[in-house]
C-alpha positions in Angstrom: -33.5 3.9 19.4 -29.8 3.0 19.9 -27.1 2.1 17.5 -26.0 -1.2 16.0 -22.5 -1.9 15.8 -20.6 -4.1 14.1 -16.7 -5.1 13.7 -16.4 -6.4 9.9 -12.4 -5.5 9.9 -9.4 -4.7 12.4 -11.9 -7.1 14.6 -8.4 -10.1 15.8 -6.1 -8.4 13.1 -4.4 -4.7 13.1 -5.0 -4.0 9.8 -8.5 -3.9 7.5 -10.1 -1.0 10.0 -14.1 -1.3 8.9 -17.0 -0.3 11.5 -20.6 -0.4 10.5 -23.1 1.4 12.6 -26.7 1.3 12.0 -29.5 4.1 13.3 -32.3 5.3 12.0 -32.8 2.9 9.2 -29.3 4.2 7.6 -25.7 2.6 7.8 -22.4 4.0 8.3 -19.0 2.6 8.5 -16.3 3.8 10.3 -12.8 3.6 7.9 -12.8 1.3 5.0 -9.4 -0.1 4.7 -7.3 -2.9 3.3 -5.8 -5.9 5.0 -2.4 -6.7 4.8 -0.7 -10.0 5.8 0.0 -13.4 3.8 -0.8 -12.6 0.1 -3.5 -14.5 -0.9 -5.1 -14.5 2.5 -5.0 -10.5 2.1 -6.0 -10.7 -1.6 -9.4 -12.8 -0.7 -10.3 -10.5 2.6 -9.8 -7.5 0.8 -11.9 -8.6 -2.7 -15.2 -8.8 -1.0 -17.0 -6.3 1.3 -19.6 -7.4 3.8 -22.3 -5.5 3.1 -23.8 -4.1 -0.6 -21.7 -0.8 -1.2 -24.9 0.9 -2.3 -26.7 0.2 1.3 -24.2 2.9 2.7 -25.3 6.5 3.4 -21.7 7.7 5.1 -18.3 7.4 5.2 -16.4 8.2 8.4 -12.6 8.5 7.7 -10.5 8.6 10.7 -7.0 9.3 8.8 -5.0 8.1 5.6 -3.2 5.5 6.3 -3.9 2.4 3.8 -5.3 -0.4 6.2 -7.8 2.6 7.1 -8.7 4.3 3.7 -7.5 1.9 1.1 -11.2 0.0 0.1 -12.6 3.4 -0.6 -12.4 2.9 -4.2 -13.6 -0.5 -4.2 -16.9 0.8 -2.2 -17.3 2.9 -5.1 -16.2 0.7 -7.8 -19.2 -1.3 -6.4 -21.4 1.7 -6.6 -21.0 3.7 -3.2 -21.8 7.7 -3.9 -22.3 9.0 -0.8 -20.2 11.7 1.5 -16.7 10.8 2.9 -16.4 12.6 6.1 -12.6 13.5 7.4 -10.3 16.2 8.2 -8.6 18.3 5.2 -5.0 17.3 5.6 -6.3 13.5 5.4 -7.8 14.2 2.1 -4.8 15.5 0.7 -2.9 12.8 1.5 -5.5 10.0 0.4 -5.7 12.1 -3.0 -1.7 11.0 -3.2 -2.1 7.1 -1.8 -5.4 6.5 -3.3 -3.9 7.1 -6.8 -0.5 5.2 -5.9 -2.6 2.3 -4.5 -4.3 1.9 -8.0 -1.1 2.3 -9.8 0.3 -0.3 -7.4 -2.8 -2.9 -8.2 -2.8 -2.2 -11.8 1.5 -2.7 -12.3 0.7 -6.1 -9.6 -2.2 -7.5 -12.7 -0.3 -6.9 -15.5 3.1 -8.7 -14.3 0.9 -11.3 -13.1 -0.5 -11.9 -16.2 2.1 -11.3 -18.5 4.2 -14.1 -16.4 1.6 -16.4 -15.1 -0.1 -18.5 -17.5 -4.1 -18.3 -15.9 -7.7 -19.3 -17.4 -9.0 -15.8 -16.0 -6.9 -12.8 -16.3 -6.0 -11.2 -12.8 -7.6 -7.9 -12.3 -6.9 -5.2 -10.1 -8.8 -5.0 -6.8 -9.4 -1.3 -8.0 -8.5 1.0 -10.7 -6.8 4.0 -11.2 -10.2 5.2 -12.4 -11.8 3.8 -9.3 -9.5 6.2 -7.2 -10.0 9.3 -9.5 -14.3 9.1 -8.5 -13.3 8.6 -4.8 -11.7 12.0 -4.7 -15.1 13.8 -4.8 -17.1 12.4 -2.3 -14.6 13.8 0.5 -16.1 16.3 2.4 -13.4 18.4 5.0 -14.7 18.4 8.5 -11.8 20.3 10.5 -10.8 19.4 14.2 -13.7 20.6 17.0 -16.3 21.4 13.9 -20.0 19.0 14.8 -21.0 17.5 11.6 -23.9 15.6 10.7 -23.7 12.5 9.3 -27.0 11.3 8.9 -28.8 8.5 11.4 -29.3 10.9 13.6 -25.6 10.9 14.2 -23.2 14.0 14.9 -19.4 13.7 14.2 -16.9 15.7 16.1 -12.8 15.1 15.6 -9.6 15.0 17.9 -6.2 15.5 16.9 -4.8 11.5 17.6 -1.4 12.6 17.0 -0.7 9.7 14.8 -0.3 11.2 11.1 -1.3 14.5 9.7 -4.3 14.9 9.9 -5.1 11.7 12.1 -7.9 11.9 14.4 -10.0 10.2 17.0 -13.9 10.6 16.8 -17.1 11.0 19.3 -20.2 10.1 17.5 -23.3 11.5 19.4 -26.8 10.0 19.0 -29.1 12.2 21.6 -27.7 11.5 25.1 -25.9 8.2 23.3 -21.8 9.0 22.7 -19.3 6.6 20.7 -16.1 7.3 21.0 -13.4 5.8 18.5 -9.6 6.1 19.4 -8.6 5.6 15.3 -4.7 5.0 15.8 -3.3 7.0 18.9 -0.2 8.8 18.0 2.8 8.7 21.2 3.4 12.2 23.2 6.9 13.7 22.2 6.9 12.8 18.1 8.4 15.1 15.6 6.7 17.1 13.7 3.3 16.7 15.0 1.6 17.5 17.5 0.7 15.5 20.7 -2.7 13.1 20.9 -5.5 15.2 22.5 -7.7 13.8 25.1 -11.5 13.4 24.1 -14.4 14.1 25.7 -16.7 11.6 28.2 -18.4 8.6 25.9 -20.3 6.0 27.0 -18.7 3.5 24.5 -15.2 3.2 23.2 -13.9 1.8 20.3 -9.9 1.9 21.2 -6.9 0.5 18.8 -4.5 -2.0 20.6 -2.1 -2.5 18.5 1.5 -2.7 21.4 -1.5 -3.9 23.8 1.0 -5.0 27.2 4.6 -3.0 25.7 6.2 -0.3 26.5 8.2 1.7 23.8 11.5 3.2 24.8 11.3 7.1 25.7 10.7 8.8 22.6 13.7 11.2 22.8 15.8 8.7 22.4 15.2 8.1 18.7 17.8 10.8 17.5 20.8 9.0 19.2 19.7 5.6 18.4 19.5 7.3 14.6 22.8 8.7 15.2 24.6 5.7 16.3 23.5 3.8 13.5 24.5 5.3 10.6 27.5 6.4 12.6 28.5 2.2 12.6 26.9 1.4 8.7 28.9 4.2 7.5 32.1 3.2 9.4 31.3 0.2 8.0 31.5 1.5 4.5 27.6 0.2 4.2 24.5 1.2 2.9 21.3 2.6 5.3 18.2 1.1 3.7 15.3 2.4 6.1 12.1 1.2 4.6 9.7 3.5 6.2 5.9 4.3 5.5 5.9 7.3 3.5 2.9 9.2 5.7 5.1 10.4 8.7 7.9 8.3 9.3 9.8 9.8 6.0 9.0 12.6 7.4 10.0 12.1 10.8 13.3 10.3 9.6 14.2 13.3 7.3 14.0 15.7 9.9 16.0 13.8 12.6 19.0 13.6 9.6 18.2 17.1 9.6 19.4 17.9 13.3 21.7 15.4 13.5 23.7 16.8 10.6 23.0 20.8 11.6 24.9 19.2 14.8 27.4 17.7 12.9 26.6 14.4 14.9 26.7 12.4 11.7 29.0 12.9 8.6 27.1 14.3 5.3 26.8 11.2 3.2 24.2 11.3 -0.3 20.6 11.1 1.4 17.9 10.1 -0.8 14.3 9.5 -0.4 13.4 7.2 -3.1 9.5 7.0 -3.6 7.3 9.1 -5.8 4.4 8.5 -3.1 6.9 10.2 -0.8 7.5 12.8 -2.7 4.0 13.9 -3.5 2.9 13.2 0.5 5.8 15.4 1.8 4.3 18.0 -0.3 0.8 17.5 1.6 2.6 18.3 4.6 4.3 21.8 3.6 0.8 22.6 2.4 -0.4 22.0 6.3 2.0 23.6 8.8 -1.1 24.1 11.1 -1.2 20.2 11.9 2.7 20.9 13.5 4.2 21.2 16.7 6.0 24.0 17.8 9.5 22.6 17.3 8.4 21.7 13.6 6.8 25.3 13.2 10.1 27.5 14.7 11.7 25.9 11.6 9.4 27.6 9.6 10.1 30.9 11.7 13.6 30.8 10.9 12.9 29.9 6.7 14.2 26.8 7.4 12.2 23.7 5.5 12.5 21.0 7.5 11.3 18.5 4.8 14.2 19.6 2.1 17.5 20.4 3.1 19.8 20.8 0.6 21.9 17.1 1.0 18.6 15.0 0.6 18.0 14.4 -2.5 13.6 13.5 -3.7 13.6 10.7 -6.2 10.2 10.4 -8.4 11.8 8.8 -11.9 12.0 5.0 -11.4 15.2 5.1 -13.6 16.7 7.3 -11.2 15.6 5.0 -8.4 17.6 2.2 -10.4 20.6 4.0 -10.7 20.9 4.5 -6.9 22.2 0.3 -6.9 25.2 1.4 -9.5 26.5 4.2 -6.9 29.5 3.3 -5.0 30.2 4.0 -0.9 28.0 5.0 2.0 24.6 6.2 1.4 21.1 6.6 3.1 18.1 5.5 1.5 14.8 5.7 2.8 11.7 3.7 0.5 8.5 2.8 1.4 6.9 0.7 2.3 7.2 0.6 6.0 6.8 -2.9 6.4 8.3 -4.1 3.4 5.2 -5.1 1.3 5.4 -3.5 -1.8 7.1 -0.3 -3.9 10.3 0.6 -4.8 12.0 -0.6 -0.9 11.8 -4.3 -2.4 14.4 -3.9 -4.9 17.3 -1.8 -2.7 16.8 -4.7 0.1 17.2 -7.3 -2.7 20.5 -5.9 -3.8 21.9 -5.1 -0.5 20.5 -7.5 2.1 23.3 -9.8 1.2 25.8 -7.4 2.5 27.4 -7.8 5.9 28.5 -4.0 5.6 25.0 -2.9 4.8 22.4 -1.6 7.8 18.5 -2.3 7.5 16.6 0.4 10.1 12.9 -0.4 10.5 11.1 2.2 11.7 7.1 1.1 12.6 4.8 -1.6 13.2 5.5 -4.8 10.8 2.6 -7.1 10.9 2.2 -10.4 10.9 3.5 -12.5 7.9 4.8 -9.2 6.4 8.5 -9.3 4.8 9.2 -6.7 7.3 8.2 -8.8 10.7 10.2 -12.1 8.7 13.2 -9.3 8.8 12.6 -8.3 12.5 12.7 -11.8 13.9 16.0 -12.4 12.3 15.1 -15.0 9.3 18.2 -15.8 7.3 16.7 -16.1 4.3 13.6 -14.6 2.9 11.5 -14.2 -0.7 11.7 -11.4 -2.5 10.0 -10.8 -5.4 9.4 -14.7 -5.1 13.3 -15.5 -5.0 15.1 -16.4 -1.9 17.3 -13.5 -0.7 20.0 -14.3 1.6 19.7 -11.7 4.7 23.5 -10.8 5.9 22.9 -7.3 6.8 22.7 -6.1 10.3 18.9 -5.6 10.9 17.7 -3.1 13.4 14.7 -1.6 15.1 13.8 2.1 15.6 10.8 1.4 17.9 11.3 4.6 19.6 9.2 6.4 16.5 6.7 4.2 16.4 3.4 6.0 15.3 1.4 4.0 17.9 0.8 5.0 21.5 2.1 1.6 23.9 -0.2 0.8 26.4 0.9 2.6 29.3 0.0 5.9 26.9 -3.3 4.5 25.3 -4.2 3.8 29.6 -3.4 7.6 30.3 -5.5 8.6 26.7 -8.6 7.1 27.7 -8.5 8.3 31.4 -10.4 11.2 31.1 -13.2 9.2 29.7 -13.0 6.8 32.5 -15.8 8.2 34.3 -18.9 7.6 32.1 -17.4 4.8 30.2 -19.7 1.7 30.2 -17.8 -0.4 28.2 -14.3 -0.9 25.5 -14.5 -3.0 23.1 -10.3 -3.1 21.8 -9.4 -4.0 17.6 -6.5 -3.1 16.0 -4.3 -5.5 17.6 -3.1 -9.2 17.6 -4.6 -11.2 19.6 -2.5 -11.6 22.4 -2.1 -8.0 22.4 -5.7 -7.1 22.6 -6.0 -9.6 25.4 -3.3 -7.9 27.8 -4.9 -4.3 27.6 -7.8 -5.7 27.9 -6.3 -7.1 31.3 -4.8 -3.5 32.2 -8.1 -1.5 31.4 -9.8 -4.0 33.9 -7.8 -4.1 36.8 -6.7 0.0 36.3 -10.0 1.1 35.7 -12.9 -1.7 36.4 -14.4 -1.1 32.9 -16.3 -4.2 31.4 -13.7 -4.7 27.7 -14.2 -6.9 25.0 -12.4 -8.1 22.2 -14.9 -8.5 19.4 -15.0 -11.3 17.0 -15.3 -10.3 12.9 -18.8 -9.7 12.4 -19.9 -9.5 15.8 -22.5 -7.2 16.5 -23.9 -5.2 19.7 -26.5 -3.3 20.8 -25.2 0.4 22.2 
């Protein structure tokens, strides 16, 4: 007996990551995340699971990130009680987004409702509630440590290098072995450490997400960092870097770090305005053995490299309002990354309009997302529902991009090369998918597929 597998999410789309496998009678999905995109395109996807919660016997979590994890509490809202398999530093950070997800739906239902006249009230997708009984069905499965899962199944985890506590998996079913590539992480990124290579699989489930681009070297993001807010604050402008608040803060805060220990960039007030960000960066000083070296000499030396003394860690939202009413250059860094949702939305609506003013986006912005509007240089865009003139410059950081570009997911997968019988390629837009697809074939000659949503094959 083999495995059935099945692309429910992620399957045309980079976001919504949901596997299914079947074996042995039992069912297992592979991440159970949310979909992002056009609002009430994203609102019906993410409402409605394809499968009964209750028919699942595992959860196999390959890292935090919210189009990965964020469905969990809807699978148990709908009556899911089984084990959630993933590494510890993941389930410290989903105990932080899990909770601000909630808090996120239930402020989103009660605006809605309070200013929209409707015949049904609007409720959350999940509630605050929901999140608190997800927390206890984690189980921590480090890096290297075989777990069962059930089905006849064995889990075993990779460092993917993408966020802390990110990893790549090889399911093993008897001589059978699934490998899934979560999201790759790029060589060279601060603070963590480098994707590892995985083992030889027979199958492999790969993301594709800059399928056919090449990112610029990665040590070139510090001077690209230093020259803009060298021009926005000769400019007398504002720094608005919206930036996910799992690893690019991060990232961000300590590249400010070295650029000001250089004195490369004049010490203007820093702040990192999210309470998500806040409580995440905390996960990370609580797992130093997820760092590279660089990150970890810092540590040698007493040095934290998450809070120097001229950043300044806003939680209160009163304090977050405040920051509009301060006069002169400034950095502020808000999630979300790609503009969606949190406290980012209101510092872009009161300084896009200024031609002094800088907007640094720093990661992936999906399709129909304010951020991608903002990237291909729209004029005018909706925020909060009211058009928002865009006169700021608007620039791209793609140099710490979280996701490996295709020459680096080709050079990943090559040790599996040898045994590989076949790649099925999600986590990507079309087009995307489609080009590695192209590069796997005439690099390596393996037979690659881009699975339709619901689509289901016989391993």
């Amino acid at each position: 007996m083999g495995i059935k597998l099945t692309f429910h999410g992620a399957a045309g789309t980079v976001t919504g990551s949901l596997h299914e496998l079947q074996s042995n009678g039992e069912r297992i999905i592979v991440d159970c995340g949310m979909y992002q995109g056009r609002r009430k395109e994203a609102e019906r996807r993410n409402r409605v699971l394809p499968f009964p919660a209750r028919s699942i016997n595992s959860v196999v979590l390959t890292h935090a990130h919210i189009d990965h994890s964020g469905r969990l509490p809807l699978l148990v809202k709908q009556g899911y009680h089984g084990p959630i398999y993933t590494t510890p530093a993941t389930i410290d950070l989903c105990e932080s987004m899990l909770r601000d997800t909630a808090h996120i739906l239930e402020s989103d239902a009660k605006f809605v409702n309070k200013h929209h006249s409707q015949d049904e009230p609007v409720e959350p997708l999940f509630s605050m509630e929901d999140a608190e009984a997800t927390m206890p069905l984690f189980h921590a499965v480090p890096y290297h440590k075989r777990r069962d899962i059930g089905g006849g199944i064995t889990m075993e985890s990779r460092d993917a290098g993408h966020i802390l506590g990110s990893s790549s998996i090889l399911l093993t079913k008897g001589d059978l072995r699934l490998a899934f590539s979560g999201d790759v992480g790029r060589p060279g990124l601060p603070i963590i450490r480098d994707p590892e290579h995985m083992p030889e699989a027979d199958y492999l489930i790969m993301e594709s997400t800059y399928g056919g681009q090449t990112h610029p070297p990665e040590g070139e993001a510090i001077g690209r960092l230093e020259q803009v807010v060298k021009e926005t604050i000769g400019r007398g402008g504002r720094l608005i870097i919206p930036a996910f608040a799992v690893g690019r803060t991060q990232q961000i805060v300590l590249l400010l770090h070295q650029l000001i220990d250089q004195q490369r960039i004049p010490a203007v007030p820093m702040f990192v305005d999210s309470p998500l960000a806040v409580n995440v960066t905390e996960a990370f000083r609580a797992h130093p053995e997820c760092y590279d070296e660089e990150t970890r000499g810092y540590l040698t030396n007493g040095e934290d490299p998450f809070g120097f003394k001229r950043l300044i860690y806003i939680k209160d939202a009163e304090q977050s309002k405040k920051l509009n009413d301060l006069k002169g250059p400034m950095i502020i860094i808000s999630p979300s990354g790609m503009c969606e949702a949190g406290r980012v939305l209101h510092h872009l609506r009161h300084n896009a309009g200024d031609p002094k003013n800088t907007i640094l986006l720093a990661g992936y912005q999906a399709e129909n997302t304010l951020g991608r509007k903002l990237e291909e240089g729209y004029k005018t865009v909706k925020i909060f529902g009211i058009p928002t003139e865009v006169r700021a410059k608007v620039k791209c950081l793609d140099e710490l991009s979280g996701h490996a570009d295709s020459h680096e997911l080709l050079n990943w997968m090559e040790p599996m090369t040898r045994t590989l019988k076949r790649v099925f390629l999600v986590h990507g837009e079309p087009e995307r998918s489609q080009m590695l697809k192209v590069q796997i074939q005439e690099r390596y000659g393996i037979d690659t597929v881009v699975p339709e949503p619901g689509e289901m094959y016989e391993l």
